[in-house]
C-alpha positions as CSV (number, residue, x, y, z in Angstrom):
1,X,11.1,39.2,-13.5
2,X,13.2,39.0,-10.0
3,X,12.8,35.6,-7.9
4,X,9.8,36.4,-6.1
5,X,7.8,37.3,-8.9
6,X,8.5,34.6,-10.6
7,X,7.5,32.2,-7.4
8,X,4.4,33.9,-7.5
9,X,3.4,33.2,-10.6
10,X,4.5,29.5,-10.4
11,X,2.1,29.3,-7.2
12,X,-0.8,31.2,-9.0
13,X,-0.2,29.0,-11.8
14,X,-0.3,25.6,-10.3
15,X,-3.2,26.8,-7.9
16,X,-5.1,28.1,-10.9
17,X,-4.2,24.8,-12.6
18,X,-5.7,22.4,-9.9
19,X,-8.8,24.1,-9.6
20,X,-9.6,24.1,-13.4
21,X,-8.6,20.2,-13.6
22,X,-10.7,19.6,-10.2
23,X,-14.1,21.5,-11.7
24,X,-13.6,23.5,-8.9
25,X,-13.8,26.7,-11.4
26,X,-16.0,24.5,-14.3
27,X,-15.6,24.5,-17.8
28,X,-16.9,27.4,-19.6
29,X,-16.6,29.6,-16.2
30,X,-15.6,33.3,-16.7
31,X,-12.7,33.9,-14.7
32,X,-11.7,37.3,-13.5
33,X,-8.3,38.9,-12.2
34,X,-9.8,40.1,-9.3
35,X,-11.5,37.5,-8.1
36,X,-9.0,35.1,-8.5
37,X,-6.7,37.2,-6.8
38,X,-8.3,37.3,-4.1
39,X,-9.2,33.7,-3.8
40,X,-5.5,33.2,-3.7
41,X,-4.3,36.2,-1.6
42,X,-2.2,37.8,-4.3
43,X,-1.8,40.4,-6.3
44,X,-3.2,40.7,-10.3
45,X,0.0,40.6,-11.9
46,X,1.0,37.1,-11.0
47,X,-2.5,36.1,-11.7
48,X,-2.2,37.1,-15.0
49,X,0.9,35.4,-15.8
50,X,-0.6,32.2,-14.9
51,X,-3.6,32.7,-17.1
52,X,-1.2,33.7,-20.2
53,X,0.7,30.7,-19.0
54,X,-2.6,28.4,-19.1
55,X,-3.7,30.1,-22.2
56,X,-0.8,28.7,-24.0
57,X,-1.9,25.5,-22.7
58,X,-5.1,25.6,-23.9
59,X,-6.7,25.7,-21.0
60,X,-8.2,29.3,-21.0
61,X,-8.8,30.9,-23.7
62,X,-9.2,34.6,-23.9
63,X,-12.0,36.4,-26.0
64,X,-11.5,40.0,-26.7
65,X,-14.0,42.2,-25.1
66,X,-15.6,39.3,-23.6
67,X,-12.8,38.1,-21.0
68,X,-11.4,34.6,-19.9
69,X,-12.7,31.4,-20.1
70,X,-11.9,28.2,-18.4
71,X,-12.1,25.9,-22.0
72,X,-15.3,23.9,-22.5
73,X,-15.3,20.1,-22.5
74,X,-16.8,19.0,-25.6
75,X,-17.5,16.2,-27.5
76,X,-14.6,16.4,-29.9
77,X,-11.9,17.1,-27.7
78,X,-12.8,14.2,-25.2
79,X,-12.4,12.0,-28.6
80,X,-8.9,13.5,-29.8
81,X,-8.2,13.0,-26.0
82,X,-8.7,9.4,-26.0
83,X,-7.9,8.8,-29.2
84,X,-4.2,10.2,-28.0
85,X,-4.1,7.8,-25.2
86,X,-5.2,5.1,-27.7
87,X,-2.2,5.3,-29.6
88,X,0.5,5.6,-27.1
89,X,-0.7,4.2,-23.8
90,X,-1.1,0.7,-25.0
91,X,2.3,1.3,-26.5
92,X,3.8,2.8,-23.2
93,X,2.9,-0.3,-21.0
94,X,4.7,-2.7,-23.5
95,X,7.9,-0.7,-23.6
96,X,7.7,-0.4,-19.7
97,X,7.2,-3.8,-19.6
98,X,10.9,-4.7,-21.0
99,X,12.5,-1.4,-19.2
100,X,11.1,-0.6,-15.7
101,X,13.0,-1.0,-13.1
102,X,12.3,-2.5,-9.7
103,X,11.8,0.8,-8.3
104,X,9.3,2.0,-11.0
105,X,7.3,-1.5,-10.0
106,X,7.1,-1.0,-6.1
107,X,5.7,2.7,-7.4
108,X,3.4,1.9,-9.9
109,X,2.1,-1.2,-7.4
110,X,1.7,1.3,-4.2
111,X,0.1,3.9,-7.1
112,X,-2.0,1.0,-8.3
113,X,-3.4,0.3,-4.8
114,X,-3.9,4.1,-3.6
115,X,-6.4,4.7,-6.3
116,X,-8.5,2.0,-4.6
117,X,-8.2,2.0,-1.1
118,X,-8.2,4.9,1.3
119,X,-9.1,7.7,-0.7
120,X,-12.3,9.0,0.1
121,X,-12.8,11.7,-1.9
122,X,-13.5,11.1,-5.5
123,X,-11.0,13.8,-6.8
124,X,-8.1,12.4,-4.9
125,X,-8.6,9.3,-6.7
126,X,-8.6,10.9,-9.6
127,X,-5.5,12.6,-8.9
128,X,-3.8,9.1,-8.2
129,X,-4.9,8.1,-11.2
130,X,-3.3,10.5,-13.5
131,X,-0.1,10.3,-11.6
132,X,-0.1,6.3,-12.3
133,X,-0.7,6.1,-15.5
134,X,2.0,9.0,-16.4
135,X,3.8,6.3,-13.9
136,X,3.7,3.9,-16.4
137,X,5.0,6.4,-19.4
138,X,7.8,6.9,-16.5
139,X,8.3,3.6,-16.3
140,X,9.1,3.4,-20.4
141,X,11.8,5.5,-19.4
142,X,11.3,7.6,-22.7
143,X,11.1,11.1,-21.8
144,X,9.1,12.6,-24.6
145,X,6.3,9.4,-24.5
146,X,6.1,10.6,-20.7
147,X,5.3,14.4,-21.1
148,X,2.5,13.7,-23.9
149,X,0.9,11.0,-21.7
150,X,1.2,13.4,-18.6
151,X,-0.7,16.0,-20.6
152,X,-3.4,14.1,-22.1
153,X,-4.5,12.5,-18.1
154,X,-4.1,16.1,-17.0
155,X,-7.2,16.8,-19.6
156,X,-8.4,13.3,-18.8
157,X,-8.6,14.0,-14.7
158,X,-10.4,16.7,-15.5
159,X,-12.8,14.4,-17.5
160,X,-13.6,12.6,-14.9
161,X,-14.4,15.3,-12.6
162,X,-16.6,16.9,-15.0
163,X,-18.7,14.0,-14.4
164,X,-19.3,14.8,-10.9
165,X,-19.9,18.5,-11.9
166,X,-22.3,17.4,-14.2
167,X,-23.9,15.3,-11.3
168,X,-22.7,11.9,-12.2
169,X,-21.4,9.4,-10.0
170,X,-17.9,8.8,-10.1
171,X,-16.8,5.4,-11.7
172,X,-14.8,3.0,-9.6
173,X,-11.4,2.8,-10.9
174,X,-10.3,0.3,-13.0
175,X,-8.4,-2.4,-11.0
176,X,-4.6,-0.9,-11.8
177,X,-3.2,-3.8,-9.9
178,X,-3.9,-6.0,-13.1
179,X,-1.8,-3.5,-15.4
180,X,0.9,-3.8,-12.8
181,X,0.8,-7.8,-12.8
182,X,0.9,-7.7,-16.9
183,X,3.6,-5.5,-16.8
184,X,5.6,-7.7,-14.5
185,X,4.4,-11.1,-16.3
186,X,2.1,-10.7,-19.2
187,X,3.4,-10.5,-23.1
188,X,2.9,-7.2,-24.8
189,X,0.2,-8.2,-27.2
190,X,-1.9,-8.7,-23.5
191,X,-0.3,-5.5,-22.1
192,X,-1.7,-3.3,-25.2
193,X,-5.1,-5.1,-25.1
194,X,-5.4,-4.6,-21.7
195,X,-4.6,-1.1,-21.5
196,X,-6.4,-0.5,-24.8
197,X,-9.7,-1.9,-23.0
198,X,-9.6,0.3,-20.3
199,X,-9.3,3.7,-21.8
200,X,-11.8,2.4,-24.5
201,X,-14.6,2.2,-21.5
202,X,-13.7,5.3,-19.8
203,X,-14.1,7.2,-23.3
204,X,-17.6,6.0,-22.9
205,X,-18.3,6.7,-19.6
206,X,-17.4,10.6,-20.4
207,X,-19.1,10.8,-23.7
208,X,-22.6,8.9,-21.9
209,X,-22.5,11.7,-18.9
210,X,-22.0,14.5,-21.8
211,X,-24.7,13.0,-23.5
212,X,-27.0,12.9,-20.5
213,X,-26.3,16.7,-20.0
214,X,-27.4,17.7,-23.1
215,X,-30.7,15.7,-22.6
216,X,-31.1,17.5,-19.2
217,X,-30.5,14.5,-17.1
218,X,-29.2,16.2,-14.5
């Protein structure tokens, strides 16, 4: 594959990517080639590079004679999911908490108070909010623990915008400026129950709106 094929299917990739994580092509969708190509002015063949791409992912998944689907959210998954984050985030904070930097502070601070003020739309803030707490996996300074975490908020943004698919309200983010502060000041036993809380909560917030779907609530 010469350079501008392979640019091409980096940008269908990543613009594929976004819209599956933003709900902007839903869960359980059929996507085409086609279609898609169109929607991002390309042709088919980096298109389907991305979705073998996303497939190995998990993201897609392709059914033979049936086509390509954007994966389901289900009740099981958002469980592994958060019992993921369960086990390493708490542990994540408390190693950042002896090896950021003052670098990875101001960052995490000026992430911490982006996901509260002056972001209108919902999905922006949800954005922020994967990029800060992979922040803090950063901030650990342990390469591996940051690539897991990253993956797991990629599914867990998506989460959250499911919710507003599904015609839930968004929540109001947790206030990160707290996490920041125990980071900074707070022992680790604090900095694991803290963080521990928080994803605890969220968990339910996305298992309540998928069990409102399935009662027709929306």
């Amino acid at each position: 594959m010469n350079q501008a094929n392979r640019s091409l299917a980096s940008q269908a990739y990543a613009a594929l990517k976004r819209d599956i994580i933003r709900c902007e092509i839903p869960p359980g969708e059929l996507i085409l080639e086609a279609w898609l190509a169109e929607r991002y002015g390309m042709s088919k063949t980096p298109i389907r590079q991305a979705i073998g791409r996303l497939e190995t992912e998990g993201l897609v998944s392709v059914v033979p004679r049936k086509g390509t689907f954007v994966k389901a959210v289900s009740d099981a998954d958002v469980r592994d999911n958060f019992n993921l984050r369960l086990l390493l985030e708490p542990e994540a904070a408390a190693i950042a908490s002896k090896r950021a930097t003052g670098e990875d502070i101001i960052r995490l601070e000026e992430l911490a108070n982006l996901t509260m003020h002056g972001l209108e739309d919902p999905r922006e803030k949800h954005e922020v909010n994967r990029i800060f707490h992979t922040a803090i996996a950063e901030a650990a300074h342990v390469r591996l623990l940051e690539v897991m975490v990253g993956t797991l908020h990629e599914e867990n943004e998506r989460y959250l915008n499911y919710k507003m698919f599904v015609g839930q309200k968004s929540e109001k983010i947790t206030n990160h400026l707290n996490i920041v502060e125990l980071i900074k000041n707070g022992s680790e036993e604090e900095i694991r129950e803290n963080v521990a809380s928080g994803i605890t909560k969220a968990r339910q917030w996305i298992l309540d709106a998928m069990t409102e779907e399935l009662r027709g609530g929306y």
